[in-house]
DRENTIVO-666359 format. One record per residue (C-alpha): residue in one letter; x, y, z. Coordinates in pm, 1 decimal, decimal comma. Each point is the difference from the previous one (the first is absolute). Layout:
PT   type          u          v          w
PT      A          X          Y          Z
...
END
This chain:
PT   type          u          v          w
PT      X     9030,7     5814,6     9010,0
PT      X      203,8      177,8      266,8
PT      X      249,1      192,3      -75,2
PT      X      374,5      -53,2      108,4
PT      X      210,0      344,6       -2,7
PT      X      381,0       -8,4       34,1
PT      X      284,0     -127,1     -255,8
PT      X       68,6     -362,9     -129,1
PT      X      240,0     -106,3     -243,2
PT      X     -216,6     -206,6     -294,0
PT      X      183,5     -309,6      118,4
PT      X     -224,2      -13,6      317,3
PT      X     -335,5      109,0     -107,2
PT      X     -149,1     -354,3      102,2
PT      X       81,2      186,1      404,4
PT      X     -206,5      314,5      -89,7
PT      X     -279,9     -222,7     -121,0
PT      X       25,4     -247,8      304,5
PT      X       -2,8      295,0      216,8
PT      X     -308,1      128,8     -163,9
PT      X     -206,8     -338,9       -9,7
PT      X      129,2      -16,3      394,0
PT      X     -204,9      336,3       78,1
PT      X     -274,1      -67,4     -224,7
PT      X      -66,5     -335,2      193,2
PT      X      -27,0      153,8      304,4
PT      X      305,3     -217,2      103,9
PT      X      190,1      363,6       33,9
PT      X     -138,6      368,0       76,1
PT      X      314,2      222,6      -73,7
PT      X      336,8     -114,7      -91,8
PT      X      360,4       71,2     -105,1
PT      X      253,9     -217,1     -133,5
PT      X      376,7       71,2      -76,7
PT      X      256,6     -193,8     -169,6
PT      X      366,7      142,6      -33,1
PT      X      256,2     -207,0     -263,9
PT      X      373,7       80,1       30,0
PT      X      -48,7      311,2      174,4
PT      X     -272,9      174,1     -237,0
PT      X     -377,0        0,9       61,9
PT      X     -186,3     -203,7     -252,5
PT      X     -341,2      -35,2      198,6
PT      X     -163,3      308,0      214,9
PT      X     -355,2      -95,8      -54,1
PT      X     -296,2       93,5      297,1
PT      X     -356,3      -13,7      -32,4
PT      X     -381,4      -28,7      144,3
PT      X     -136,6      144,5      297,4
PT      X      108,3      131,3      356,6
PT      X     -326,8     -135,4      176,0
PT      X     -260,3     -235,2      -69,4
PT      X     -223,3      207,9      -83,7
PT      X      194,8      126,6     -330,0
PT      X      -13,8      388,2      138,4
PT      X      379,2       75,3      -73,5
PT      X      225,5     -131,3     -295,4
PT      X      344,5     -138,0      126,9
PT      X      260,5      249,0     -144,7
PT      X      344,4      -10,0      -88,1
PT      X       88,7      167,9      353,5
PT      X     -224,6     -226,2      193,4
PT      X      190,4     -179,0      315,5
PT      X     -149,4     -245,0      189,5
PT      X       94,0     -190,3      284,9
PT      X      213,3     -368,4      -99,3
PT      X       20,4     -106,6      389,7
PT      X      283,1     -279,7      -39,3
PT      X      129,8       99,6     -296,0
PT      X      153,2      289,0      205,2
PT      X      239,4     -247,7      129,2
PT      X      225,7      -47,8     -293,4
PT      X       54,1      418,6       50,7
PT      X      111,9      -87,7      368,7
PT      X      220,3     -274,1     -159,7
PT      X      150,8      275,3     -197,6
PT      X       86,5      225,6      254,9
PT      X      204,5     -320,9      115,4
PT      X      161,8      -63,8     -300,5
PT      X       95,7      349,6      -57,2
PT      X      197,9       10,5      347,5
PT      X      177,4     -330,9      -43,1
PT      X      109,4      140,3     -334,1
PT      X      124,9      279,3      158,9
PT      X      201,5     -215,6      266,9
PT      X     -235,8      100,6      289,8
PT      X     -169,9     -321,2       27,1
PT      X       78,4     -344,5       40,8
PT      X     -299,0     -307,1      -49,4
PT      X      217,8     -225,6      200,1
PT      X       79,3      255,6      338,9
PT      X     -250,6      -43,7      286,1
PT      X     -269,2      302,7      -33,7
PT      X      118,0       54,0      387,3
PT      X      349,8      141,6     -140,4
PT      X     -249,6      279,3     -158,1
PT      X     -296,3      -13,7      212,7
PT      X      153,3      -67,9      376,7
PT      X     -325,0        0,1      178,5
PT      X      -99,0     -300,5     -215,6
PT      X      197,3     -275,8      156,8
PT      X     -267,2      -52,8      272,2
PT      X     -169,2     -333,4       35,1
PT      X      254,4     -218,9     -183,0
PT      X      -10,2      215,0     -291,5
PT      X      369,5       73,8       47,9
PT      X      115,8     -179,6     -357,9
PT      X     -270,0       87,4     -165,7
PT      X      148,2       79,9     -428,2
PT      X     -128,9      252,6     -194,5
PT      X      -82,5     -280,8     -220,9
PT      X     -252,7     -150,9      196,7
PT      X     -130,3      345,0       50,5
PT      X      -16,2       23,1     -421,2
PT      X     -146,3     -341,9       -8,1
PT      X     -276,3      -55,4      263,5
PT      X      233,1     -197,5      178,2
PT      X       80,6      155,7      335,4
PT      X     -297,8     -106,5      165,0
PT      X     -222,2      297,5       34,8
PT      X     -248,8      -13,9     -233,7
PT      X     -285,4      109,6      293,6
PT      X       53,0      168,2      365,0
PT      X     -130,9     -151,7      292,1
PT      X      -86,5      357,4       75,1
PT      X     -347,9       90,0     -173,7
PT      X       -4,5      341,0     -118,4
PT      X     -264,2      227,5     -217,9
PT      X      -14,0       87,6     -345,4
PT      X       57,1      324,8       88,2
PT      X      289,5      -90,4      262,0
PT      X      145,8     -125,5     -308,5
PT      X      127,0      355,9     -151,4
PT      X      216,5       36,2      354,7
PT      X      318,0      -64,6     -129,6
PT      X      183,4       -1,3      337,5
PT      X     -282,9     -177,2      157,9
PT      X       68,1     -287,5     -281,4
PT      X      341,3      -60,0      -18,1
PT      X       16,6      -13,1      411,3
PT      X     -260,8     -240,0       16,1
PT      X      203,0     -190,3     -274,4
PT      X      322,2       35,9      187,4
PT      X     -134,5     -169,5      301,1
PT      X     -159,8     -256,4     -152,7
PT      X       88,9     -373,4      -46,4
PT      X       13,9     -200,1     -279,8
PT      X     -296,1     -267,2      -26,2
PT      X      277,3     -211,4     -209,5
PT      X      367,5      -36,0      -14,4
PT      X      139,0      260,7     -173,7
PT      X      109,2     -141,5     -389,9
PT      X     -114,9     -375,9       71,0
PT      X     -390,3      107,8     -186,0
PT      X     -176,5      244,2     -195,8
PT      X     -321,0      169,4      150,3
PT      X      -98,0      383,4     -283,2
PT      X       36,7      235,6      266,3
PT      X     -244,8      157,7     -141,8
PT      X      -24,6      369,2      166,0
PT      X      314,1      -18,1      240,0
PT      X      236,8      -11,2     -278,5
PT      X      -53,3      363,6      -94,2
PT      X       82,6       62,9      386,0
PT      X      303,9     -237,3      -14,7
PT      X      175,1      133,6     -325,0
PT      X     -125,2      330,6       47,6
PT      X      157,6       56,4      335,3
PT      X      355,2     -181,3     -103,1
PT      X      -28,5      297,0     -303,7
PT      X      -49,3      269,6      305,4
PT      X      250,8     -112,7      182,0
PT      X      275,4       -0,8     -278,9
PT      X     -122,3      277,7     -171,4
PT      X     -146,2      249,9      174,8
PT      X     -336,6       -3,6     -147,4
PT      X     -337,3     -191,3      -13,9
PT      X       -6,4     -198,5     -255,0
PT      X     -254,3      226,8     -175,3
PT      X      179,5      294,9      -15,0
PT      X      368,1     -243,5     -117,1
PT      X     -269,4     -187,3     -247,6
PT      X      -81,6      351,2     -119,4
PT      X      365,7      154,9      -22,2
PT      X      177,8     -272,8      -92,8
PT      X     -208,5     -210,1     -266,4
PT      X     -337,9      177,7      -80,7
PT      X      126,6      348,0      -86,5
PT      X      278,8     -107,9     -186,0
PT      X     -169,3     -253,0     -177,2
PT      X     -303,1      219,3      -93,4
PT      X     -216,1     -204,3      157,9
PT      X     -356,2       62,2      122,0
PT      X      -35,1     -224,8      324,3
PT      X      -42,5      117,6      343,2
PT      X       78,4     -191,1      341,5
PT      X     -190,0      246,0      197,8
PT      X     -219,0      227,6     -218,0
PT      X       29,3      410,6        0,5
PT      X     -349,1      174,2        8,3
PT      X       63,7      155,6     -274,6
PT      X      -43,9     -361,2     -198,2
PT      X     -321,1      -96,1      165,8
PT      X     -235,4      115,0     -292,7
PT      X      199,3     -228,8     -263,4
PT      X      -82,6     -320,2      274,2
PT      X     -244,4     -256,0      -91,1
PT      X     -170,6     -227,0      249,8
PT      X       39,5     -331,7      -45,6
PT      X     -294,2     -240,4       12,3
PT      X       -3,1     -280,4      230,5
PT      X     -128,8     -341,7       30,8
PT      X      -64,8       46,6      412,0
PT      X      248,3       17,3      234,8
PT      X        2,4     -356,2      106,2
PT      X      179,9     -141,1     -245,2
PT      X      341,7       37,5      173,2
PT      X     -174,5     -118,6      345,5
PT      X     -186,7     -297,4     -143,9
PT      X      257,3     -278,6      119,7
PT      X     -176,0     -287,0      226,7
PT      X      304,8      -95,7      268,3
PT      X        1,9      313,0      182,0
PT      X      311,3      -66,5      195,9
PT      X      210,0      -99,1     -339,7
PT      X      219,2      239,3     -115,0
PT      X     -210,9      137,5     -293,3
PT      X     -236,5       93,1      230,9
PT      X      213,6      170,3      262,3
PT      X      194,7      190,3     -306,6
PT      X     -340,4      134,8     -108,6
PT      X     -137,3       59,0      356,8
PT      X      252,5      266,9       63,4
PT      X       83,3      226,3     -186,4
PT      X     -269,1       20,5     -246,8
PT      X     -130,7      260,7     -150,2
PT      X     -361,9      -49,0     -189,4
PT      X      -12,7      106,0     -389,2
PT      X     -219,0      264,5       99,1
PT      X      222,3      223,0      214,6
PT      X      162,8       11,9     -371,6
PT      X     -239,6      275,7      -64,5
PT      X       89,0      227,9      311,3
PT      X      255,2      296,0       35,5
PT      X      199,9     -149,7      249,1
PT      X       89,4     -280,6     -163,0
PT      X      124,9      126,9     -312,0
PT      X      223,0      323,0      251,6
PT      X      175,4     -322,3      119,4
PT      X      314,8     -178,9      -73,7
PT      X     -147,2     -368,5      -16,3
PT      X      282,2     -139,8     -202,9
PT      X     -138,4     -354,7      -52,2
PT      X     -325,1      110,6      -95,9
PT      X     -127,6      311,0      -82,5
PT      X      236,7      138,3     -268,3
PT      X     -218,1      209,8     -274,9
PT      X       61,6        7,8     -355,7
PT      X      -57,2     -147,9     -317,0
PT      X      114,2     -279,0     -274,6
PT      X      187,5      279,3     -155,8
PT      X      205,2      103,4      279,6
PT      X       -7,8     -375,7      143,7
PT      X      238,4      -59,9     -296,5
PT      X      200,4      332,2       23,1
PT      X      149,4      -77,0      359,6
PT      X       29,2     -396,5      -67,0
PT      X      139,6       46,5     -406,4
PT      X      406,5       28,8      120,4
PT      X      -33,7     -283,1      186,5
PT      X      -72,8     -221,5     -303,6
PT      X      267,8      157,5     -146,4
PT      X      316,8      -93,6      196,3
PT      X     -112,0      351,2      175,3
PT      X        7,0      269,2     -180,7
PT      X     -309,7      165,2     -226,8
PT      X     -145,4      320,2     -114,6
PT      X      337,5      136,4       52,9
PT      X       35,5      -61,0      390,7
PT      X      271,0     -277,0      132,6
PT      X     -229,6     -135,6      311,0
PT      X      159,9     -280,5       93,9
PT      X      315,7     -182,4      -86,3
PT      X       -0,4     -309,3     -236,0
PT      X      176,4     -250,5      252,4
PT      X     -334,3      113,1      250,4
PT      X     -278,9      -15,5     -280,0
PT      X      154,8     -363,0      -67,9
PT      X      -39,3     -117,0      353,9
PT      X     -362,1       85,1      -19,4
PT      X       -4,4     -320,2     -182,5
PT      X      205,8     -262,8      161,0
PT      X     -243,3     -155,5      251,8
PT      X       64,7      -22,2      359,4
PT      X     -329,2     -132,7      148,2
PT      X     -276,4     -235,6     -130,1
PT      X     -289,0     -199,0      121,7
PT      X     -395,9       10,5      117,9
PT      X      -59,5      345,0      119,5
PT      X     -187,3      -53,3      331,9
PT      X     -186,3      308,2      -37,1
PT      X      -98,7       24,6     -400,5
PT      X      -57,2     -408,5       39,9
PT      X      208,3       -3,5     -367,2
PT      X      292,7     -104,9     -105,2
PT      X      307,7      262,7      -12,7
PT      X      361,5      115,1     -105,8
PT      X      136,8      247,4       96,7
PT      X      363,1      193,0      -63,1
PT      X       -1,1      385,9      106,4
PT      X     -345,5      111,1       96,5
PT      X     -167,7     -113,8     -362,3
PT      X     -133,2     -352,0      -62,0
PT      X      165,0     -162,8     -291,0
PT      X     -157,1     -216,8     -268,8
PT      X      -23,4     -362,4       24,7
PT      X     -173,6     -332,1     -145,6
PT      X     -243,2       89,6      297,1
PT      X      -29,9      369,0      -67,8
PT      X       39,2        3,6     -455,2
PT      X      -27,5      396,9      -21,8
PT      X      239,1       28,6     -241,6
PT      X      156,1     -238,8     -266,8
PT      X      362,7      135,7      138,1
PT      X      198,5     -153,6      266,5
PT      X      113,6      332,5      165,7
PT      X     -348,5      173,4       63,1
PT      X     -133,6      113,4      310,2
PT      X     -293,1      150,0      111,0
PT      X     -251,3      107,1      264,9
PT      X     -382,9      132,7       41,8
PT      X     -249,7      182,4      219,7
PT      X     -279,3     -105,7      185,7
PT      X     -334,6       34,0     -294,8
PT      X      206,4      -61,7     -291,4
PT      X      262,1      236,4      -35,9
PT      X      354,5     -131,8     -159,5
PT      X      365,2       48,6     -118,6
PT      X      227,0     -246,7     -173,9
PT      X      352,5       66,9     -104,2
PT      X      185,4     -186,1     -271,5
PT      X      355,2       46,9      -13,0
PT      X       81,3     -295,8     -257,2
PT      X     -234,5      222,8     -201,3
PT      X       45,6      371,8      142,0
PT      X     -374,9       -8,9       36,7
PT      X     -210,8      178,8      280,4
PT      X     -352,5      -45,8        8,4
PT      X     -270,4      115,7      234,1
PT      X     -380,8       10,9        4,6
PT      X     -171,6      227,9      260,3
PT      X     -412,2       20,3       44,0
PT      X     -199,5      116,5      244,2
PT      X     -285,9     -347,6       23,9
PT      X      121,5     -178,3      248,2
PT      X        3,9     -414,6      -84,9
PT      X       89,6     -243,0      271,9
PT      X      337,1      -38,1      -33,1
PT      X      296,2      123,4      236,9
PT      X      275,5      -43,1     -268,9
PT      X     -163,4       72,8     -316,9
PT      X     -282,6     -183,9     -234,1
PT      X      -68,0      -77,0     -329,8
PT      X      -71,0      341,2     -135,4
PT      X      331,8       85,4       44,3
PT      X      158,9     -333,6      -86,0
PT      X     -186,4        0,7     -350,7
PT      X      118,2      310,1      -88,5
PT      X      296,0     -158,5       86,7
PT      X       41,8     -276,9     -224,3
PT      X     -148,2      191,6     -264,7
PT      X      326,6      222,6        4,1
PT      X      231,0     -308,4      -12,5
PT      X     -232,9     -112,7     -273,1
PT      X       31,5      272,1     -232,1
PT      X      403,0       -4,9       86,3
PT      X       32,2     -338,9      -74,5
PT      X     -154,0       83,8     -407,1
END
């Protein structure tokens, strides 16, 4: 049987035992998953390997990369200025960000920025993995580029330039990258082990994840749709996940490092009208309008059907995450996911290093999931 280390409150020992069964199937290799209730921790569980070929044990300090599950830390950073009267969802990103309002991108919102609706989910510009960690580079390119749709009228996951697009508007009004404001403002306060740009100094605790092929994102027939052109540039191949460079730089969309543990610790005060572990993030009239949707429809680039409000998705009859109206949610490339409850105060999150096929989460996670809401609903 394989053992699961961490904590678990009796109530949810079916999760422990799903988790094991997972790893023992093959289905997982290592894995950590996190549940927070009301502000307290009542799952920290991790377990399995950090390679294939079962050489290391995954430990309670192992971080591992979540690629799009970085986002909702980005969405943070967001929330945390707007409670602080610095931002505002419904101002043009050009009032913040003048050199954006090229190439009809003049009324551009924040909120299409937050939601994948401001029309840049790809550049026209093709640019290397590696050209990727230039943050000036990225955000100029961005600046000059032109929206492949009308700004608000569709959805399209911008997929990488989001990071780019949030991440700058956080430069501009605060003075740092969004790393180092991620850091200052929410991590360190909060206690929380996740990293938007890695030190050295945490490189030993990193565990490669373990991918399908790097295909899968590039694997759309109509080359000249937008899927494809989101995908054709920037991308950035699962395996340049295992290099230096990438984890040095500030990738906000997609290569934030951490764990289900501290996964939960940033996203916890948001399920509770913003406050938790003794740290007022974000005010309650902000942490409600996370919920309150302001765009919906057929994402042109995930082909799936989407809501959004402030950056997170938000549970639907189309998306059933969570038995609770005001739930939202969002997940990385391979599997990795987050899901906040506010009708319930819950925050859950399930972190792994296999990679599955999915770009917003998979099953693994999801049954965990419902086995939570199970157990609460006893």
């Amino acid at each position: 049987m394989v053992e699961i280390s961490g904590q678990c409150e009796a109530r949810f020992n079916a999760v422990k035992d799903l988790m094991a069964q997972s790893i023992a199937a093959g289905d997982d290799i290592g894995a950590s998953f996190a549940v927070s209730l009301d502000g307290e921790m009542v799952v920290d569980l991790w377990g399995g390997k950090l390679d294939a070929e079962g050489t290391q044990a995954w430990q309670q300090d192992t971080i591992v990369n979540v690629y799009s599950t970085t986002k909702p830390m980005s969405f943070l950073c967001a929330l945390v200025l707007a409670s602080r009267g610095l931002l505002d969802f419904d101002e043009n990103v050009a009032l913040y960000w003048p050199e954006f309002a090229e190439n009809g991108k003049e009324e551009v919102k924040v909120w299409h920025v937050m939601n994948h609706a401001a029309g840049l989910s790809g550049m026209d510009v093709m640019v290397t993995p590696e050209e990727m960690y230039d943050w000036d580079k990225m955000t100029g390119l961005l600046a000059a580029q032109a929206p492949w749709w009308e700004p608000g009228s569709a959805v399209g996951y911008h997929a990488i330039t989001q990071g780019y697009l949030i991440g700058e508007i956080t430069r501009r009004i605060s003075g740092k990258t969004l790393g180092q404001f991620f850091r200052d403002e929410i991590a360190t306060p909060l206690a929380a082990d996740f990293h938007i740009g890695v030190p050295d100094s945490e490189f030993p605790r990193i565990g490669n994840l373990t991918p399908l092929g790097d295909g899968e994102a590039e694997a759309i027939v109509d080359s000249a749709s937008i899927a494809a052109r989101t995908f054709r540039s920037p991308f950035s191949p699962a395996r340049y996940s295992w290099t230096d460079d990438f984890r040095r730089a500030e990738l906000p969309a997609l290569n934030g490092h951490g764990n289900a543990r501290s996964v939960v610790r940033t996203q916890t005060p948001l399920a509770c009208g913003g406050s938790a572990f003794g740290v007022d993030l974000v005010s309650p009239q902000v942490a409600k309008a996370v919920m309150i949707p302001r765009i919906s429809g057929h994402d042109m680039v995930l082909r799936i059907p989407v809501q959004f409000g402030l950056g997170y998705g938000i549970v639907s009859d189309k998306v059933p995450l969570a038995p609770n109206k005001n739930t939202c949610f969002w997940g990385g490339w391979g599997g990795s996911l987050v899901v906040i409850d506010q009708d319930a105060r819950l925050c859950a999150s399930f972190v792994m290093n296999k990679m599955g096929k999915g770009t917003t989460g998979d099953m693994r996670a999801i049954s965990l999931l419902h086995t939570v809401f199970a157990a609460l609903a006893d």
